[in-house]
N, C-alpha and C positions, 0 to 999 in steps of 0.2 A: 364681147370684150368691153369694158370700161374704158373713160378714157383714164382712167388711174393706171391701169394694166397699160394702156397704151403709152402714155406719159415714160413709163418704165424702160418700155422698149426703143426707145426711139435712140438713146446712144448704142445699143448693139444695130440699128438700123443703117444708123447714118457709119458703124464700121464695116456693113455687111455681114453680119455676126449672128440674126435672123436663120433658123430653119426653114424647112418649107410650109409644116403646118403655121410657126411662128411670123411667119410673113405675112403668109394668107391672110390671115385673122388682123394681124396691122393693116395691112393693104385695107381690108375691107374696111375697117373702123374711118383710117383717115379721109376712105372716096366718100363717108358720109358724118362725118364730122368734122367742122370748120374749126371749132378750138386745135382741136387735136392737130391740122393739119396745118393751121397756123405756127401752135409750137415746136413740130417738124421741122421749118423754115425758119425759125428762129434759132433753134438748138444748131440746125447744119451753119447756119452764119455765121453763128459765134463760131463754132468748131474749125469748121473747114478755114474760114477767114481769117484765123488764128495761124493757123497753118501756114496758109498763103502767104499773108505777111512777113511770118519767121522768111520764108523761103524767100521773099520779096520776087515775086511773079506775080502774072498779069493771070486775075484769073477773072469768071464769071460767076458765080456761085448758084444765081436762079436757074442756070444752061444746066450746069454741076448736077443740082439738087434735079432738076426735070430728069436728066440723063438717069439719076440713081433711083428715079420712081420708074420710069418705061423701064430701065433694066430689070427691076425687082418684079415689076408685070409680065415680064417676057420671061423669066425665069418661073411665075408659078405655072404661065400657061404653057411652056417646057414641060414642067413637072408634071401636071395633069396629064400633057399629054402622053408623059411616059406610063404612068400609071393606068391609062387608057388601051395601053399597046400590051402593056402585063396584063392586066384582064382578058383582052382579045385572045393573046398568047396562050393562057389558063382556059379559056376555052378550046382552040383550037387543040391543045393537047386533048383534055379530055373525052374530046369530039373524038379523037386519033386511039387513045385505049378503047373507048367504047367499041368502035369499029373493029378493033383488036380480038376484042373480046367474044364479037358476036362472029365472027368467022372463024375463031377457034370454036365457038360452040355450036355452029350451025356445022 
């Protein structure tokens, strides 16, 4: 991923608007680039901050934004691990016809 493509994503990011392949692929970009992850923290301030304001509450925005990175992490390692559990699954069945199959033919 560019940080062009990055740059792109990052308001469907900060609405939670990101798929799981689409996430991944941000995720990864911003844990190793500093620009990127700078303008992450920039885009959520103005955004969220704006927000805040209108509503006039007490908020935190770096808590915010941290909270909406650990969520976004714990949502791909969810997903892998679902994905993880369908494979096993996919095996376990076909382990299950196999077996099926050789005692109807034996």
């Amino acid at each position: 991923m560019t940080c062009k493509d990055a740059e792109k994503m990052i308001p469907n990011f900060i609405k939670n608007e990101l798929n799981y392949t689409q996430l991944e692929q941000f995720m990864d970009h911003i844990d190793v680039c500093p620009n990127c992850r700078e303008e992450v923290s920039i885009q959520y301030l103005v955004t969220a901050g704006m927000v805040r304001l209108e509503e006039g509450s007490a908020f935190d925005l770096g808590r915010e934004l941290d909270n909406l990175t650990q969520s976004s992490r714990a949502k791909i390692k969810r997903h892998k691990g679902m994905q993880y559990l369908g494979i096993g699954l996919e095996a376990a069945a076909l382990l299950g016809i196999i077996a099926v199959i050789l005692v109807i033919l034996l």
